[in-house]
C-alpha positions in Angstrom: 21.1 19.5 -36.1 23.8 19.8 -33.2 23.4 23.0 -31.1 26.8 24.6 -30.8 26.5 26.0 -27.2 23.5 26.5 -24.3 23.2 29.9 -26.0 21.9 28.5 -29.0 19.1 26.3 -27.5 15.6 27.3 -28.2 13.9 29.8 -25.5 11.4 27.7 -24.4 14.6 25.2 -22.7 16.8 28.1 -21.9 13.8 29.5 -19.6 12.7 26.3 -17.9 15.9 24.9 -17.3 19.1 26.4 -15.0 22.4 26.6 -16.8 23.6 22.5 -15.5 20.8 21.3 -17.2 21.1 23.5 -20.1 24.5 21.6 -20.4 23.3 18.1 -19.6 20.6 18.6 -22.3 22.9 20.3 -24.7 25.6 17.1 -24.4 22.6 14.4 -24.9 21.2 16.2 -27.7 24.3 16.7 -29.3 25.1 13.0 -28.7 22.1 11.8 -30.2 22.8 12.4 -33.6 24.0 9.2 -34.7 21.1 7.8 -32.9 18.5 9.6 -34.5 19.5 10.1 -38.0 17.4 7.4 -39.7 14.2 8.2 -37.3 11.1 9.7 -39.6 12.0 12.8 -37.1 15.7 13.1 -35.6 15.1 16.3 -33.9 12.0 15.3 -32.5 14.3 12.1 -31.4 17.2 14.1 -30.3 15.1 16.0 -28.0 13.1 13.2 -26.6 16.7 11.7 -25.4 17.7 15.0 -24.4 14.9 15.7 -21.9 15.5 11.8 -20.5 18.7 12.4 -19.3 17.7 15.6 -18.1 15.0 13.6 -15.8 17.7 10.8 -15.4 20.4 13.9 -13.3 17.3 14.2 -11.0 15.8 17.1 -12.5 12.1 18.0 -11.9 9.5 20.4 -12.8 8.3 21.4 -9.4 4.4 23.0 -9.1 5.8 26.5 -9.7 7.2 25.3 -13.6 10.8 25.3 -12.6 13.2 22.7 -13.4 15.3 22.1 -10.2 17.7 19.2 -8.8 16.5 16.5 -6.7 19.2 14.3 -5.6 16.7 12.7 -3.7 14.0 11.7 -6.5 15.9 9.1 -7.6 16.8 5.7 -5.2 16.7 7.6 -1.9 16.0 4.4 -0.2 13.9 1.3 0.1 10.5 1.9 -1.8 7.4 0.9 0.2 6.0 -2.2 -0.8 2.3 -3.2 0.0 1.8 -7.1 -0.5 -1.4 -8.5 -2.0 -1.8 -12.3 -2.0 -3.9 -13.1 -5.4 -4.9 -16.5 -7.6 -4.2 -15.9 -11.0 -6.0 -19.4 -11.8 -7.6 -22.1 -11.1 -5.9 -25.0 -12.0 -7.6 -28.6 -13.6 -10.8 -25.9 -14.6 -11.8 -25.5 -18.2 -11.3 -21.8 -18.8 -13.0 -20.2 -22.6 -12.2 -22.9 -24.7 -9.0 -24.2 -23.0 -8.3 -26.8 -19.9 -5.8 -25.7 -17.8 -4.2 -28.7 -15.6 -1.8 -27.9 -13.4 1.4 -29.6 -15.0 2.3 -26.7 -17.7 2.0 -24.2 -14.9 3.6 -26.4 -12.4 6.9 -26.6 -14.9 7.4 -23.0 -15.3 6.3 -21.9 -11.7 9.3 -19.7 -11.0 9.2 -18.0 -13.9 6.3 -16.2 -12.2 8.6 -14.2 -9.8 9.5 -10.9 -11.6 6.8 -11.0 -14.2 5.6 -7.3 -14.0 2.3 -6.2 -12.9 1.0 -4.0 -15.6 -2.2 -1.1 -14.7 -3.9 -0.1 -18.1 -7.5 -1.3 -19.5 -6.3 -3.5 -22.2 -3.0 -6.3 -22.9 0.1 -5.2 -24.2 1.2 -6.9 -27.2 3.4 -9.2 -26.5 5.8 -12.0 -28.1 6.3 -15.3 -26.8 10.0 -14.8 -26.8 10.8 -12.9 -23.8 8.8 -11.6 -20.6 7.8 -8.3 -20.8 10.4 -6.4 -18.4 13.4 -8.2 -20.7 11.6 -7.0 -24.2 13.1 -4.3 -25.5 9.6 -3.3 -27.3 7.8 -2.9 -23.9 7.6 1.1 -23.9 6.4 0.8 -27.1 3.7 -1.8 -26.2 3.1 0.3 -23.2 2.8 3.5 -25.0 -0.5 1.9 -27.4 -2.3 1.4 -24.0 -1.2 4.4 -21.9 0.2 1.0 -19.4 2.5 1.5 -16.1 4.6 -0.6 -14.2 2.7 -0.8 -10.7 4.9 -4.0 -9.2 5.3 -7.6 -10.0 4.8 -11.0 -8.9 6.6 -13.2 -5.8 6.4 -16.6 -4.4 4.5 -18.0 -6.8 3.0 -21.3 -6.0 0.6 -23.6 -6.4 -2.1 -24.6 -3.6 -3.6 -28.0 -3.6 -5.7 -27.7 -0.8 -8.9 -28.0 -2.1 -8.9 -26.9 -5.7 -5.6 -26.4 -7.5 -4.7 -22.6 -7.4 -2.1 -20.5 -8.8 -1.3 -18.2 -6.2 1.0 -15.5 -6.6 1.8 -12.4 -4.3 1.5 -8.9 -5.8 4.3 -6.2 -4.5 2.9 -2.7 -5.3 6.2 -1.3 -5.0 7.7 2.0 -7.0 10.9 -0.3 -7.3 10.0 -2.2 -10.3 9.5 0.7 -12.4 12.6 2.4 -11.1 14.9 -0.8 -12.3 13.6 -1.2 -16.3 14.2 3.0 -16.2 17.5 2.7 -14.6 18.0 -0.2 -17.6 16.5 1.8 -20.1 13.9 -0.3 -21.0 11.0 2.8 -20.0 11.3 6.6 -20.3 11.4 9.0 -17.5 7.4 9.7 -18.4 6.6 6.0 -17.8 8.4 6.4 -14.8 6.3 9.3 -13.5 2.8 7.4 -14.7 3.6 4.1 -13.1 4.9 6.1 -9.5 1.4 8.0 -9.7 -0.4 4.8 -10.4 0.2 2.4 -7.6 -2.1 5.0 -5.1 -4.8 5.0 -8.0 -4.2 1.0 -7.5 -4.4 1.0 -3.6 -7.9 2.5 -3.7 -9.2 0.6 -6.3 -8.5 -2.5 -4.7 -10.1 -1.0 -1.2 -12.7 0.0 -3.1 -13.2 -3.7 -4.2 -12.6 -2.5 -8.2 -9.4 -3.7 -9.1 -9.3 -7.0 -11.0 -6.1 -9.0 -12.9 -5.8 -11.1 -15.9 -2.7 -13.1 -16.5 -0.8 -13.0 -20.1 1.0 -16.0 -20.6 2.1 -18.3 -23.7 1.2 -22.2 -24.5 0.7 -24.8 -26.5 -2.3 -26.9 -26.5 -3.2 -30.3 -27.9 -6.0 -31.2 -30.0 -8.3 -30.9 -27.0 -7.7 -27.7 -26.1 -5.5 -28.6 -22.9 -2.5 -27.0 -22.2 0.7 -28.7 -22.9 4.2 -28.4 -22.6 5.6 -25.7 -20.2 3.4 -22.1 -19.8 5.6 -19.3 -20.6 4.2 -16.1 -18.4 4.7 -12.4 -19.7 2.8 -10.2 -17.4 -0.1 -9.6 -15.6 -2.9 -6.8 -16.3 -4.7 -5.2 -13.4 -7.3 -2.8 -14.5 -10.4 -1.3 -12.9 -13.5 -3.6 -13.0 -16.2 -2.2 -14.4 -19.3 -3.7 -15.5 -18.5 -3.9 -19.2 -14.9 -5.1 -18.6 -14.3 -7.8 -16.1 -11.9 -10.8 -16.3 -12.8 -13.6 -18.2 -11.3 -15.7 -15.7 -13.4 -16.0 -12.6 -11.1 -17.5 -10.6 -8.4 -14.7 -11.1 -9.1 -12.6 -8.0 -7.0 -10.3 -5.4 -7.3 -11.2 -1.3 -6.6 -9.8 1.3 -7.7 -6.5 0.5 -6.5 -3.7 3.1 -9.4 -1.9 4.8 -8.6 2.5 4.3 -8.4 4.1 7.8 -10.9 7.5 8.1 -8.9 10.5 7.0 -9.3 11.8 10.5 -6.2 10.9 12.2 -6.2 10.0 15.8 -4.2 11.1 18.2 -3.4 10.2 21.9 -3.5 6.3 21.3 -2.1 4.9 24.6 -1.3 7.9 26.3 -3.4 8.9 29.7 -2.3 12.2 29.9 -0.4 14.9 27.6 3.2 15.8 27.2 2.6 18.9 29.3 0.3 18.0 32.0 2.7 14.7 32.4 5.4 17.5 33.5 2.9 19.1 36.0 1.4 15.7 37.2 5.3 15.1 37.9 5.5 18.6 39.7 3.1 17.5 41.7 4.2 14.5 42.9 7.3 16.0 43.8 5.6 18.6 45.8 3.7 15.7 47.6 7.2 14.1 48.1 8.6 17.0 49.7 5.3 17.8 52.0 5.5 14.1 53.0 9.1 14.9 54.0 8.6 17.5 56.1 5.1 16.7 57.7 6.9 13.3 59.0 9.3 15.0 60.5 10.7 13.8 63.6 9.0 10.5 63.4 11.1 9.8 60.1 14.1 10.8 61.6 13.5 8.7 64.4 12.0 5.8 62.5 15.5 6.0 59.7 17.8 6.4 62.5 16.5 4.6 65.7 17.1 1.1 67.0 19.7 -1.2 65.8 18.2 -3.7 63.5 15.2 -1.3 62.4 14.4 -1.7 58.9 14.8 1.1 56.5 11.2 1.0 54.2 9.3 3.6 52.4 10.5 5.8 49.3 13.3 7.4 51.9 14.8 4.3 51.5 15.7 5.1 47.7 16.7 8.8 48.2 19.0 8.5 51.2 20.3 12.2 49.8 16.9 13.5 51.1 17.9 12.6 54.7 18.8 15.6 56.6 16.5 17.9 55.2 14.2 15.6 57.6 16.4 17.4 60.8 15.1 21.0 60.0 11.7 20.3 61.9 13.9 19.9 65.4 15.0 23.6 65.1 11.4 24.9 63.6 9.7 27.6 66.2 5.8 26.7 66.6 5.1 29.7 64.7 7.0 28.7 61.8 5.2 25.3 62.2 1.6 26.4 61.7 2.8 28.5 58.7 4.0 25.4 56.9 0.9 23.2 57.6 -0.9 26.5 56.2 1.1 25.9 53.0 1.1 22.6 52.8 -2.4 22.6 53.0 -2.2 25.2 49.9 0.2 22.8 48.3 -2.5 19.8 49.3 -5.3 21.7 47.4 -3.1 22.5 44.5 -2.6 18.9 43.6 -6.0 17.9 44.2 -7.1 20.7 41.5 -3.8 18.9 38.9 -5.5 15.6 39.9 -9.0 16.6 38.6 -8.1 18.1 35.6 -6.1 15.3 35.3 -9.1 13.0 35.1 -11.1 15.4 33.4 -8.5 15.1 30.3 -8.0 11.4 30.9 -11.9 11.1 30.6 -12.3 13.3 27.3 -9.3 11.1 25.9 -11.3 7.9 26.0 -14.5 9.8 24.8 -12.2 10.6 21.4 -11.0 7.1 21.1 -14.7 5.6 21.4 -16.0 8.2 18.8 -13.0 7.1 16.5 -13.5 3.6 17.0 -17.0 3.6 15.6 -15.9 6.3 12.9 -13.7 3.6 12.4 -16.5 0.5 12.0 -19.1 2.6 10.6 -16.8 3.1 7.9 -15.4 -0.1 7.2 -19.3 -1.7 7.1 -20.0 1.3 4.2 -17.2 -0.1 2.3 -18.4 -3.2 2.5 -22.0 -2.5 1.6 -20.5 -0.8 -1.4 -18.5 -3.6 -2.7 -21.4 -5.9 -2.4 -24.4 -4.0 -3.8 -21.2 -3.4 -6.7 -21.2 -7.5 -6.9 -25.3 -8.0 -6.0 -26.4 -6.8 -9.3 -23.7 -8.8 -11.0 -25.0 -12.3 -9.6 -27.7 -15.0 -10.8 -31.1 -13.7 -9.0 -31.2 -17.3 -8.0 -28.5 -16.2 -5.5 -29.7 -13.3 -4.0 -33.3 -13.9 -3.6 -35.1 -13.1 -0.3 -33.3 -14.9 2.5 -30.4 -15.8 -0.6 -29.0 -13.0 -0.2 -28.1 -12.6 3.3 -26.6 -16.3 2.8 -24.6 -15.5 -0.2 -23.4 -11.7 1.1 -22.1 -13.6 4.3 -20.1 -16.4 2.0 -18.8 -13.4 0.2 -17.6 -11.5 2.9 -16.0 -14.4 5.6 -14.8 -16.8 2.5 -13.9 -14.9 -0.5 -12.5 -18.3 -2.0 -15.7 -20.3 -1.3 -17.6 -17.5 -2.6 -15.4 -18.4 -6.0 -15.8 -21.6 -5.7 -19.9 -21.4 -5.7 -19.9 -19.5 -8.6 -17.6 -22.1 -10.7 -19.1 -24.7 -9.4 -22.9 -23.3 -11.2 -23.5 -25.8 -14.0 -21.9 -24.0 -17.4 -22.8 -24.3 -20.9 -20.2 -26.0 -23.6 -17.4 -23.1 -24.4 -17.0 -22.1 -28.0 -13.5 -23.0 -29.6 -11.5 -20.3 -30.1 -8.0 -20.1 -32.0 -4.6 -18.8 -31.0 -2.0 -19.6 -28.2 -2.0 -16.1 -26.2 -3.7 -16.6 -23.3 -5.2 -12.7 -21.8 -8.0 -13.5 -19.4 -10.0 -10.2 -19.9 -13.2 -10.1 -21.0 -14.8 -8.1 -23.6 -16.5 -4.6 -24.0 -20.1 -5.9 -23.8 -22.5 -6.4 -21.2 -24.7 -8.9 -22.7 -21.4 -11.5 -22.4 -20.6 -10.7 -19.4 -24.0 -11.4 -17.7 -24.0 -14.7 -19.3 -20.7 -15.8 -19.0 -21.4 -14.9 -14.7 -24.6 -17.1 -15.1 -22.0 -19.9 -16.6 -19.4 -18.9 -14.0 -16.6 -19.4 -16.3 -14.8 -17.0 -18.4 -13.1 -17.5 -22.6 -9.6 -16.2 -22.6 -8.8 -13.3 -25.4 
């Protein structure tokens, strides 16, 4: 099984790798052995270790096929993090066949901070033991639903101002994933799939598609309420669709980010543009310097007359400029109408840089208007998307004639209210269901979901 030297690697690695990483694969497959030797496949094993710690030097197959070093793929710095605000429940609600009062959630509340944010269509399988990012099974788990690591939770906390909520904030952040593969806990291919993700993530939550369902463990009595202290393991976010939507209607994302028009705009607080700034300053100069020699003996007189006289005007700032205010005393009359012939040139000159000036100035504003409404016209379409998504979803009782104005503008200026309303609709009696895992996504089929919206509440998987 052990290679002997580079030189005895297969092709296939000798090609796509340069010599280092010949050697860094060579060591780790080597190294491996004991490791591998009771897997169904140790080469097969060997390899996949091999090629991790190939990733793990900063190696990477660039768009050309060739490996190369990256020193900078790996923690070059603080990771972006955009921050979502989200409820992952309602508390004191009856949720499938299970009450959730606040208490077993208010016992455990900072466990919440950590627990990873998962993007796949379906739950990992989990245990009740451990949260996912300390279970040594999760890249296993994640591998049976092709799962990343997108982020996790922070200041978690629960809200009593009107309803109990959960509230949690989401950090979509490439750190996360970074940490469990610096641990070991995911491979260098989880890594890559949970980096290329969070954008997927990002747009589906401007595009109003992105939902969550928490995964948590707890007992419950003989009644169905939770008891004793809720344990929580991760959190799902998949795209909504209408066949799979959270069970949980009170599980939803805020503050959603409007996306800015691909156009980018340019100029934003500027009048005029780096290079016309440079002739506008030209000009003044020129202006200064006419001024200068058109006041000629009056300046001199007025800067160096009576006792007492004040010293005003910009003179006062330059006295350097002084005596170039003498020269007029020994200019011949000839000489004097040439100058006020050129600074009558110099006078037009500037009056041109002034109106092209404001020509520019007034094509800037022109741009920034146009951009503006690009700008609203596109942020109303996204909206208009995301509620003819949510229109056909509703009760018709509440977007019927003049309904629906009433409910679009509940939905839009109080996303929480909007919530609310639905849970508040009158529900039928849940069915009992068995178990203590607690995964509030709902199932493949339509038909449920259209009348578990009508009951507005959702039965936990």
């Amino acid at each position: 099984m052990p290679y002997g030297g580079t030189a005895d690697l297969p092709s296939s690695i000798r090609d796509a790798l340069p010599l280092p990483a010949q050697e860094i694969y060579l060591g780790a497959y080597n190294g491996a052995e004991d490791t591998c030797k009771d897997q169904p496949d140790p080469e097969a094993c060997a390899a996949k270790i091999a090629w991790s710690a190939v990733t793990k030097a900063g190696y990477r197959k660039g768009e050309d096929g060739a490996w190369k070093k990256n020193n900078r793929l790996y923690r070059s710095g603080p990771f972006p993090v955009a921050r979502h605000d989200a409820i992952l429940h309602l508390l004191d609600r009856t949720v499938g066949d299970a009450f959730f009062p606040v208490e077993p959630f208010e016992k455990s509340l900072n466990q919440w901070a950590s627990i990873p944010l998962i993007f796949a269509q379906n739950h990992i399988d989990f245990t009740c033991a451990l949260p996912a990012h300390e279970d040594k099974n999760l890249q296993k788990y994640l591998d049976t639903v092709r799962g990343a690591i997108v982020g996790e939770n922070a200041d978690p906390r629960i809200d009593r101002t009107g309803h109990p909520k959960l509230i949690t904030t989401f950090l979509f952040t490439e750190d996360t994933a970074q940490r469990l593969f610096d641990a070991g806990t995911i491979d260098a291919a989880t890594l890559d799939a949970s980096k290329a993700a969070i954008p997927v993530c990002q747009r589906l939550l401007e595009e109003g598609k992105l939902s969550l369902s928490s995964a948590f463990c707890a007992p419950n009595d003989a009644d169905g309420a939770l008891t004793g202290v809720v344990r929580p393991n991760h959190v799902l976010l998949f795209e909504e669709t209408e066949a799979d939507q959270p069970r949980d209607k009170g599980a939803v994302i805020l503050n959603r980010e409007i996306s800015m028009p691909d156009k980018k705009i340019e100029n934003i607080g500027r009048v005029i543009s780096g290079t016309n700034r440079s002739k506008f300053k030209q000009a003044l100069d020129s202006l200064w310097t006419l001024f200068k020699e058109m006041a000629g003996e009056e300046k001199e007189n007025r800067i160096a007359g009576d006792e007492g006289a004040e010293v005003n005007g910009p003179d006062a700032a330059i006295p350097e400029a002084l005596p170039q205010l003498n020269a007029s005393d020994t200019m011949t009359e000839t000489e004097h109408r040439h100058q006020d012939g050129a600074a009558g040139d110099d006078v037009a000159a500037l009056k041109e840089e002034i109106a092209a000036l404001k020509e520019e100035n007034a094509a800037l504003k022109e741009e920034i208007a146009a951009l503006k409404k690009e700008i609203t016209d596109a942020k109303q379409a996204q909206k208009d998307a995301a509620w003819e998504q949510l229109k056909n979803k509703l009760p018709p009782g509440l977007v019927h004639g003049e309904k629906e104005k009433e409910t679009r503008q509940l939905f839009e200026s109080d996303p929480l209210a909007f919530t609310n309303k639905l849970l508040d609709l009158k529900t039928a009696p849940p069915t009992k269901e068995e178990g203590e895992q607690y995964a509030n996504q709902g199932e493949n089929d339509p038909v449920a979901i259209a009348r578990e919206l009508r009951q507005s509440t959702g039965r936990m998987r």
